[in-house]
C-alpha positions as CSV (number, residue, x, y, z in Angstrom):
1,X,106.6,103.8,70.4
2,X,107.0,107.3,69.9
3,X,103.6,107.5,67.7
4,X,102.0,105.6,70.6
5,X,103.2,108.5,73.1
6,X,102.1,111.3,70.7
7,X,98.7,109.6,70.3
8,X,98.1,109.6,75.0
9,X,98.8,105.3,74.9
10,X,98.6,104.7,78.6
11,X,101.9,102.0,78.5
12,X,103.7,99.8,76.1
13,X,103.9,96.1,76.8
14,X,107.3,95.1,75.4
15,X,109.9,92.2,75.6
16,X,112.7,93.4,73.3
17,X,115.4,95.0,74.6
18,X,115.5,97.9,72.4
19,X,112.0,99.2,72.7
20,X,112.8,98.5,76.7
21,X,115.2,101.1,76.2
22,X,113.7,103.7,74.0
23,X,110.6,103.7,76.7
24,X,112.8,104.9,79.0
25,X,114.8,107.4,77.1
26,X,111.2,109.2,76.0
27,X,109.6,108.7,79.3
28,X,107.0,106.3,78.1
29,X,105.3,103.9,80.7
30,X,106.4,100.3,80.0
31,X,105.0,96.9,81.0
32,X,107.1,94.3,80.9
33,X,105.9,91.3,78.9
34,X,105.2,88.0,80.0
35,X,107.2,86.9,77.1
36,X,110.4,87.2,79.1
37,X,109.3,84.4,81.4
38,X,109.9,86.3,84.7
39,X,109.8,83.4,87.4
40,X,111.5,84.9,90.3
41,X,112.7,88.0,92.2
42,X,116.3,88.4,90.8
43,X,114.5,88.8,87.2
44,X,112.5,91.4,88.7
45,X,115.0,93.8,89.9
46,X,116.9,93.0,86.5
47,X,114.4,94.7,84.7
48,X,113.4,97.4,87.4
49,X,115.5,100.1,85.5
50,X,113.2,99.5,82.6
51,X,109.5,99.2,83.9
52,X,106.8,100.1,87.1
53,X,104.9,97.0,86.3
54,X,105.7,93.4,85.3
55,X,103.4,90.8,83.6
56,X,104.7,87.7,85.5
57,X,105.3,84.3,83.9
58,X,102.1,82.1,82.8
59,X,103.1,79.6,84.5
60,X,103.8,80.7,87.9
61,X,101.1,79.0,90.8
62,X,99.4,81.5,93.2
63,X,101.9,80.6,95.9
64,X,105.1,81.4,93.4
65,X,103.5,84.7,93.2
66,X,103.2,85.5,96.5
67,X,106.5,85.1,96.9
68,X,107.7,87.5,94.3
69,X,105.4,90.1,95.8
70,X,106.7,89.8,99.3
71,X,110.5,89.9,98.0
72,X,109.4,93.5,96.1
73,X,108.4,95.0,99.3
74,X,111.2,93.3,101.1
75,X,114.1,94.3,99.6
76,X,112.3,97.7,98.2
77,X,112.7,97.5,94.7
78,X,111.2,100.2,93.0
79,X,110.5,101.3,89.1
80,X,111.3,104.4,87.2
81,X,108.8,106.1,88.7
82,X,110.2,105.6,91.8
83,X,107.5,103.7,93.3
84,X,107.1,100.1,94.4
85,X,107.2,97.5,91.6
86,X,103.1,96.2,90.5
87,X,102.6,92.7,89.3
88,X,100.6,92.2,86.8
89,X,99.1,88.6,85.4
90,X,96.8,87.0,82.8
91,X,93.3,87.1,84.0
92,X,90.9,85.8,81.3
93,X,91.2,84.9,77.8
94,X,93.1,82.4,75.4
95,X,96.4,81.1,76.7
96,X,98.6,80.2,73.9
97,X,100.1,76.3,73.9
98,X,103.8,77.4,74.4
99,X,105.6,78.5,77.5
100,X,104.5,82.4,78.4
101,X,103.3,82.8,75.1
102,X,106.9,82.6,72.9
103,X,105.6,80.2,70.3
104,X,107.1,80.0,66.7
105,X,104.7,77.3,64.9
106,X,102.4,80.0,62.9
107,X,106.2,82.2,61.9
108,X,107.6,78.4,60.9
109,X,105.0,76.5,58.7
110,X,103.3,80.1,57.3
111,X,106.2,82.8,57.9
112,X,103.7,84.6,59.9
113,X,104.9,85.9,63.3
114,X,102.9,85.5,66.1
115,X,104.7,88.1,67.7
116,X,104.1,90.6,65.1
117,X,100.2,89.9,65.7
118,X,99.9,87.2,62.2
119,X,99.5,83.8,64.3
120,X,97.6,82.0,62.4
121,X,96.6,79.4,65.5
122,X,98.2,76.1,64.6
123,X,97.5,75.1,68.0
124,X,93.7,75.1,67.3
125,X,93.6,72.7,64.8
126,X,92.9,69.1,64.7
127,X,95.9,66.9,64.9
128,X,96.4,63.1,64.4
129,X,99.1,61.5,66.2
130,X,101.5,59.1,64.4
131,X,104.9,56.9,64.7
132,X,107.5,58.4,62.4
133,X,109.7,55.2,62.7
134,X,106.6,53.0,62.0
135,X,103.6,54.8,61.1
136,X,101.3,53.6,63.8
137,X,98.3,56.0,65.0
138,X,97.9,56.1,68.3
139,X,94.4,56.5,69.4
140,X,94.2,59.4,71.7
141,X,91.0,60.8,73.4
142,X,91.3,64.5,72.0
143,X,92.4,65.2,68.4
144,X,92.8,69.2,69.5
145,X,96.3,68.2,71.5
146,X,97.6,71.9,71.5
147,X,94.5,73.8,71.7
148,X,94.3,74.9,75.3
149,X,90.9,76.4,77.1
150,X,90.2,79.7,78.0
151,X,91.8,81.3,81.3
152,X,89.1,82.2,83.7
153,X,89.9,83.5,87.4
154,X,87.0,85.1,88.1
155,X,86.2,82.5,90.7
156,X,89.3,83.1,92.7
157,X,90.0,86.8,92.5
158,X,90.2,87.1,96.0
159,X,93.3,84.8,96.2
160,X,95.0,86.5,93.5
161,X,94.3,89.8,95.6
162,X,95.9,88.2,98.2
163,X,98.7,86.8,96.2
164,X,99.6,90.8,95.7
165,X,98.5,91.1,92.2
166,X,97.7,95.0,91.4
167,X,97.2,94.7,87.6
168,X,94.5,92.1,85.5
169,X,94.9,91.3,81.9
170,X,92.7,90.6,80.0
171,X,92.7,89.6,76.2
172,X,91.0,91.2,74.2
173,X,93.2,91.3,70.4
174,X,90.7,90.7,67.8
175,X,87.6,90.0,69.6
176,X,84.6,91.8,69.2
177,X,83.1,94.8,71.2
178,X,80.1,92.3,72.5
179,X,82.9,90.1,74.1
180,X,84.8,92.6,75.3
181,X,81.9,94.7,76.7
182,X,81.2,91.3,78.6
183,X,84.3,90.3,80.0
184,X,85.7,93.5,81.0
185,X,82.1,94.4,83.1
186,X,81.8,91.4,85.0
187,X,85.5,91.1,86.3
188,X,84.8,95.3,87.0
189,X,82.0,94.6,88.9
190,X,84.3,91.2,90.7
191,X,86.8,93.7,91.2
192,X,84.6,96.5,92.7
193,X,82.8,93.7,95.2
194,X,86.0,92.8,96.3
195,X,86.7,96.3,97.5
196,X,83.1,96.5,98.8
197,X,83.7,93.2,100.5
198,X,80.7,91.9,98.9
199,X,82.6,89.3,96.5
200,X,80.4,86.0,97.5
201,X,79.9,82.1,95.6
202,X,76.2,83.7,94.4
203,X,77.9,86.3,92.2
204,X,80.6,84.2,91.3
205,X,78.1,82.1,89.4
206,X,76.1,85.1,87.7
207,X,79.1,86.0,86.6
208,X,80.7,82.7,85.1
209,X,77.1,82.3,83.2
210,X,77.4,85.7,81.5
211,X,81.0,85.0,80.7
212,X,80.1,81.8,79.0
213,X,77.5,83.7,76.4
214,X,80.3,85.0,75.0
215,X,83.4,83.4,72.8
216,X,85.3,80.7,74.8
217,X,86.5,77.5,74.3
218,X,86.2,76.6,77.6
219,X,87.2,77.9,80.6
220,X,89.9,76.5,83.6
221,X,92.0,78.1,86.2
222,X,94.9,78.0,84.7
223,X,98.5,77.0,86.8
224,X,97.6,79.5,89.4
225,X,95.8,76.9,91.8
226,X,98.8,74.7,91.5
227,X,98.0,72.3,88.5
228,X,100.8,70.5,86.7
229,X,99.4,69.9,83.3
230,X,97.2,72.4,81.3
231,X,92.8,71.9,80.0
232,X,92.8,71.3,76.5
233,X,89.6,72.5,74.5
234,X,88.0,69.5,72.7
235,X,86.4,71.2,69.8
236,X,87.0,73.7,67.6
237,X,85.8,77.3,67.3
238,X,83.4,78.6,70.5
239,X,82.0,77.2,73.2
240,X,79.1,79.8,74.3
241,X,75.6,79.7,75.3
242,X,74.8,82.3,73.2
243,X,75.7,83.5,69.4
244,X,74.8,86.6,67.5
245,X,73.1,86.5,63.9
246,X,73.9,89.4,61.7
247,X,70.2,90.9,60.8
248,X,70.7,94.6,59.6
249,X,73.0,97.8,58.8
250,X,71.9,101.2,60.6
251,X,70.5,104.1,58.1
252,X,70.1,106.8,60.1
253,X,69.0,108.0,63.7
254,X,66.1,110.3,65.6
255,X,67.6,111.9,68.3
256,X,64.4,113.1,69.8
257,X,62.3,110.5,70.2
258,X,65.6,107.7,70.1
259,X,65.0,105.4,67.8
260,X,67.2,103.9,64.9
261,X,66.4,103.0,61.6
262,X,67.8,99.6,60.0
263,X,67.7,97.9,56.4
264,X,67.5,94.5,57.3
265,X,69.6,92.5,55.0
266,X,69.2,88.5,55.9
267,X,67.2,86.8,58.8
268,X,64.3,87.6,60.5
269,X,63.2,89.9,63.9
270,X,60.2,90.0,65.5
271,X,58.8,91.4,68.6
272,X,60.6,89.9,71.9
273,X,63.7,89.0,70.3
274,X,66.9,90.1,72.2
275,X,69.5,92.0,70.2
276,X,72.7,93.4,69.9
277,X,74.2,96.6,68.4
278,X,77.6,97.5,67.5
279,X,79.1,100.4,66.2
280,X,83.3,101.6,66.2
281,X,81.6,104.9,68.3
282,X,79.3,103.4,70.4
283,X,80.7,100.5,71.3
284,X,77.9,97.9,72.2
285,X,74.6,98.1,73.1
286,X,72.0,95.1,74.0
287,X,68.2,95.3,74.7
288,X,64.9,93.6,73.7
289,X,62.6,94.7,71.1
290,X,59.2,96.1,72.3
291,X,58.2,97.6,69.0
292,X,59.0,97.8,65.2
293,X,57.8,99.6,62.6
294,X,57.7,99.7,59.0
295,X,56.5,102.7,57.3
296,X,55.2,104.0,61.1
297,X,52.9,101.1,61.1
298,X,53.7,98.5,64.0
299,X,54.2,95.3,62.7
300,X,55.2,91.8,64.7
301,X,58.1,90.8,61.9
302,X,60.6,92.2,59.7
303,X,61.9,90.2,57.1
304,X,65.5,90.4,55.1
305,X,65.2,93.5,52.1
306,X,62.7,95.5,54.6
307,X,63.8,99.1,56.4
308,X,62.4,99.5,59.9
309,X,62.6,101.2,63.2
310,X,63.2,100.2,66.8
311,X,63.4,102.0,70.2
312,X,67.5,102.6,70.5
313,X,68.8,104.5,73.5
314,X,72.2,105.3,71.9
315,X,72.8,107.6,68.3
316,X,73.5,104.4,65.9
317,X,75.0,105.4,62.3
318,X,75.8,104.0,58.8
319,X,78.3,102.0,60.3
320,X,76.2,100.4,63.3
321,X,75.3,96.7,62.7
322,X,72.3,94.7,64.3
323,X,72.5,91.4,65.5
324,X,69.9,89.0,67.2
325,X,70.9,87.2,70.0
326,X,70.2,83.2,70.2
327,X,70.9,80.3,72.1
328,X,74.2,79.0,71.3
């Protein structure tokens, strides 16, 4: 915690008591985790010593929410800071199996904690269901009985505005830049045309196609809209429209006339195809290839052992990697 300070972290997300504590000893901005469940007012101004903003339960409907938010500015309960307590809730991304994320299958079969960031996603395997007394199978529709869709509330933002829900997550752990490049600009721009009171059904559907190019396993609304019972993913791995195929590691860039220089080490690219860069300083970058050229001659294909250039607007290095976009 005190590295995180010293290194300008914005907040620490944090369940244990201790590190509750700590944050507010140094002055460090804390968000409390949904991992202590909070379900109802009197757990909010438990933990309003500790923290400005709560992540509410998982589990909580839009109407539950609501609630909680009109019961802050009620009865005034304010954070550290002094201000009003902010909610914050899950937005988009993988919702673990087990109740606001407190699941111990990964620490119990492999010792490896999913709260220490080692889960090794039990829940996303294949399972077949048997009788311990007699052995009998039972024949269910969907072998993946744990594995639980993607959250998506991009199509109802504006209820979870009105719900008085200040902060979004989204999550983002171990995904790559593409996917968070993607998910992170279309809820901005949701976010933005709700403020511009230009949030609409059209846009709503632009934005749930993009979403779906990238890693998912599926999307539902989660418990927000009232649902009992959760979506369960019926497959394993992703379920996008699109993929990325490694193609080629950067060499070096021309800053004066833009344009990047690759060794193309498996595949194939040719004029027209649409591809992706990354790069840990860039970030990502996706565009459509006009032109290549090999040896400054323009040529229609590149094939895997050959070094080439492409138009790039953004400075690419020895660590950028190229990847061609296709259908998933």
């Amino acid at each position: 915690v005190d590295q995180a300070k010293e290194d300008g972290v914005t907040a620490i997300i944090g369940a244990d008591h201790a590190v509750m504590a700590h944050c507010r000893a140094i002055g460090m901005p804390l968000h409390i985790s949904t991992q202590v469940n909070i379900t109802n007012i009197e757990t909010v101004e438990f933990y309003a010593v500790f923290a400005d903003v709560m992540v509410l339960s998982r589990e909580l409907s839009l109407r539950q929410v609501q609630s909680i938010a009109r019961e802050i500015e009620r009865r005034q309960i304010k954070g550290p800071s002094g201000a009003l307590i902010r909610l914050e809730v899950f937005g988009h991304g993988a919702l673990c199996m087990a109740v606001s994320g407190k699941c111990y299958l990964s620490l119990h079969s492999h010792n490896a904690s999913a709260n220490r960031g080692a889960c090794i996603q039990n829940c996303r395997k294949a399972y077949v269901v048997t009788s311990k007394e007699d052995g009998t199978e039972l024949e269910i529709d969907n072998e993946y009985i744990m594995s639980a869709k993607d959250l998506c509330t991009i199509g109802f933002l504006d209820k979870i505005q009105e719900a008085g829900v200040r902060i979004l997550k989204i999550e983002g752990r171990g995904r790559s830049a593409d996917y968070v490049d993607t998910t992170v600009r279309c809820y901005r721009e949701a976010v933005d045309a709700l403020q511009q009171s230009s949030y609409t059904r059209e846009k709503v559907v632009l934005w749930m196609d993009e979403l779906a190019t990238v890693y998912n396993r599926g999307f539902w609304d989660g418990y927000y809209l009232g649902r009992k019972m959760g979506e369960w993913s019926d497959g394993p791995g992703s379920q996008a429209t699109e993929r990325k195929v490694y193609l080629a590691k950067g060499v070096k860039y021309f800053d004066k006339i833009k344009v990047g220089e690759f060794q193309m080490e498996s595949h194939s690219l040719q004029k027209g195809d649409r591809i992706l860069i990354t790069d840990p300083v860039m970030g990502v970058l996706k565009s459509e290839v006009n032109e290549i050229r090999v040896d400054d001659l323009i040529v229609d294909t590149v094939q895997r052992g050959v070094r080439f250039s492409i138009k790039v607007d953004e400075k690419i290095r020895p660590s950028s990697k190229l990847y061609k976009i296709v259908e998933g």
